[in-house]
Legacy VTK file of the C-alpha trace (Angstrom):
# vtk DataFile Version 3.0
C-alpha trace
ASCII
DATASET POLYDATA
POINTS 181 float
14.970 2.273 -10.396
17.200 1.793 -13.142
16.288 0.993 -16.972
17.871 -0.319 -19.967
17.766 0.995 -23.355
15.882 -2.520 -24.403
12.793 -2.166 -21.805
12.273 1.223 -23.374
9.441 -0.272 -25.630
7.972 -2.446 -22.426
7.532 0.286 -20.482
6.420 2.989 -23.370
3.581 0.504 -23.700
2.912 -0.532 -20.466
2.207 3.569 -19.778
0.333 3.387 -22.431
2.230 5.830 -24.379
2.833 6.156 -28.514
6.416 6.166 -29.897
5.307 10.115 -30.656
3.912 10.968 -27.270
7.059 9.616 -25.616
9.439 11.465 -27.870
7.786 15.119 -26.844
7.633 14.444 -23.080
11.390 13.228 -23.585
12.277 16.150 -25.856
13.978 13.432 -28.766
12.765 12.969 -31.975
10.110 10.004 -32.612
12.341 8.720 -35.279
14.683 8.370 -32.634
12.321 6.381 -30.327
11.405 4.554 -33.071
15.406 3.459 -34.004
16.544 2.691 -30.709
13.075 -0.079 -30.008
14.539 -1.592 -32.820
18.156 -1.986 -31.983
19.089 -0.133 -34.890
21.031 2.649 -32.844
22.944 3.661 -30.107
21.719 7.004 -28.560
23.995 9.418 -26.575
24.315 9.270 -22.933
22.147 12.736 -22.720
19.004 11.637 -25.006
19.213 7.929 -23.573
19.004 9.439 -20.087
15.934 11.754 -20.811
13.927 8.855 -21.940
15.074 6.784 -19.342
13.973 9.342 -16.760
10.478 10.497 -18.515
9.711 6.729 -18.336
10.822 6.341 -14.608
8.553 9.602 -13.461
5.772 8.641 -15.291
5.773 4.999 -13.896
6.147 6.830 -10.396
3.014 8.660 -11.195
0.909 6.070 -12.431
2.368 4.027 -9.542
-0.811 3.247 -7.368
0.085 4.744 -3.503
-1.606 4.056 -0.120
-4.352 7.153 -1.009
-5.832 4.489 -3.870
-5.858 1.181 -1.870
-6.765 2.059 1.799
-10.537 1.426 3.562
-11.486 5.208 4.547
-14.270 3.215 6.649
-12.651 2.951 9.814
-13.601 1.299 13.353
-11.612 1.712 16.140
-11.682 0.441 19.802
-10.808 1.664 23.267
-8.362 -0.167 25.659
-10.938 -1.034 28.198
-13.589 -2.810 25.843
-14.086 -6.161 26.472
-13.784 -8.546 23.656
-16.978 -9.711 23.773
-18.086 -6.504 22.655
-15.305 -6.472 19.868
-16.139 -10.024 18.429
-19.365 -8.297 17.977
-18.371 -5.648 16.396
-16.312 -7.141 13.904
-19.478 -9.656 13.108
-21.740 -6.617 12.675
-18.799 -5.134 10.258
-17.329 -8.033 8.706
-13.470 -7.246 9.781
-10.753 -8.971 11.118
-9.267 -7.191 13.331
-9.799 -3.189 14.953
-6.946 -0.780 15.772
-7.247 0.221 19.764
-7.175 3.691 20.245
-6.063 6.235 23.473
-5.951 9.289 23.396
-6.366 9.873 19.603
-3.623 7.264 19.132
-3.067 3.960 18.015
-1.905 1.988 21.197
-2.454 -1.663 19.561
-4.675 -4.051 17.650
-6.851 -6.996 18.546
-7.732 -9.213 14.855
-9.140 -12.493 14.917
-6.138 -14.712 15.949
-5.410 -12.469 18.558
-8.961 -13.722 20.173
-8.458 -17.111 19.063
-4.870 -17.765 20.568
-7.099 -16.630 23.701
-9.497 -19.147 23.079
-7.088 -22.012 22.785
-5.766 -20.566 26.171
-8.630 -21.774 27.491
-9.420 -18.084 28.640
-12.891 -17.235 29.236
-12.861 -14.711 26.766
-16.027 -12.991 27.555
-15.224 -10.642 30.502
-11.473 -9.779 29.022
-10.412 -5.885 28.335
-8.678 -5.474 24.803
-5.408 -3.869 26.230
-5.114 -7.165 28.147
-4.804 -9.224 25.114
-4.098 -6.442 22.656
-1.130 -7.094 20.190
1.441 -4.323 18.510
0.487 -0.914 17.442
0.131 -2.117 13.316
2.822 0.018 10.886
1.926 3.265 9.960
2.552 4.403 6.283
1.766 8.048 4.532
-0.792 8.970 2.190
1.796 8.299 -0.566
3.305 5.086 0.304
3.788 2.550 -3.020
1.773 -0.213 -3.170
4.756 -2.190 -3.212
5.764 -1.176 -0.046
2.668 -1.401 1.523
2.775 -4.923 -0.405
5.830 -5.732 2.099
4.881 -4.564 5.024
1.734 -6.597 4.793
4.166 -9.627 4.030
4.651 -9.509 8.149
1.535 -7.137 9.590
-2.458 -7.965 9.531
-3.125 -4.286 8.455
-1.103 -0.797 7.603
-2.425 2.125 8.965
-2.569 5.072 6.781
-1.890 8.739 8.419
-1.609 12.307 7.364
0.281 14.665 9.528
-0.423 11.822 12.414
-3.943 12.060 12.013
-5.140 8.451 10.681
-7.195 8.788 7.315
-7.369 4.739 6.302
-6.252 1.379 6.833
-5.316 -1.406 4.644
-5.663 -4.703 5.234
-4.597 -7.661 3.137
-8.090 -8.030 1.849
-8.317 -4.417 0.545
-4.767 -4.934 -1.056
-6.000 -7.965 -2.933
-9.482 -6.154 -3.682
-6.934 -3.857 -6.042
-4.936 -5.981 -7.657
LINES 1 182
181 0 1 2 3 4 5 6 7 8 9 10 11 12 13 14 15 16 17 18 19 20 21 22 23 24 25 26 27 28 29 30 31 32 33 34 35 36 37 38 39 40 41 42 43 44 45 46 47 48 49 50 51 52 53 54 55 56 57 58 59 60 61 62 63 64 65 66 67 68 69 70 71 72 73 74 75 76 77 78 79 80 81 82 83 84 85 86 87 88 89 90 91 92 93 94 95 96 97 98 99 100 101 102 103 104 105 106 107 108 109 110 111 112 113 114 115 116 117 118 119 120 121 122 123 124 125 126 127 128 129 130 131 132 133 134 135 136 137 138 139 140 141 142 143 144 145 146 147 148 149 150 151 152 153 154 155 156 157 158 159 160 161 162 163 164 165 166 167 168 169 170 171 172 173 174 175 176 177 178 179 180
């Protein structure tokens, strides 16, 4: 991402940083820091650039990532359930939807309007396997995915998976998004 000179301040305080706490991590003076929040000079290329980028990898690390938001509670379903058994489940557990698994992998995902388009169907629900009605395999994101990309991806998906080395560690769901904002 790229700064200006006159969001130095804005961003200083938004990280929650002093005028003197920013000046050692950028290796300038505080006067200096101090001067150009003002508009009362122009720094050189070199010093603007070292604030600039302090100020860009300290937002990164404050930056909350997919580790900090996802549900580490996690239910998952077989292929050959029958739905009647997963609308029970998600009653007991209070979720929308459940990630099918085979084989130790995600193979799809059956969430609330995936039943109810069934419903409308007029399909008798009750005696109907999951991979028969099952939607998509949900996106799958890394332990240190940005919560504004996981913010996107949820623009267009029910849930984001969350996976270390393929291993799934958490999901997200819209729900636990908006629980951390």
């Amino acid at each position: 991402m790229v700064y200006q000179l006159t969001e130095i301040k804005k961003l200083r305080l938004k990280l929650g940083l002093n005028q003197k706490e920013l000046a050692d991590k950028s290796g300038v003076s505080q006067s200096l820091i101090a001067k150009i929040e003002a508009g009362k000079i122009e720094p050189t290329y070199t010093k603007a650039n070292n604030i600039l980028e302090t100020l860009r990898q300290l937002e990164e690390k404050e930056e909350t990532k997919a580790r900090d938001l996802m549900n580490k509670k996690l239910v998952f379903a077989p292929p050959e359930e029958k739905i009647k058994d997963i609308i029970k489940i998600m009653k007991q557990k209070g979720i929308s939807q459940i990630p099918i698994l085979k084989e130790k992998r995600v193979c799809g995902l059956v969430s609330e309007k995936t039943i109810l388009d069934q419903i409308t169907k007029k399909r008798n629900i009750g005696e109907i396997k999951v991979e028969e009605i099952m939607e998509e395999c949900p996106p799958i994101v890394s332990l240190e995915t940005s919560q504004k990309t996981v913010l996107e991806i949820l623009k267009e998906h029910p849930l984001v998976l969350v996976a270390e080395k393929g291993e799934i560690k958490g999901l997200i769901s819209k729900s636990d998004l908006l629980n951390n904002i």
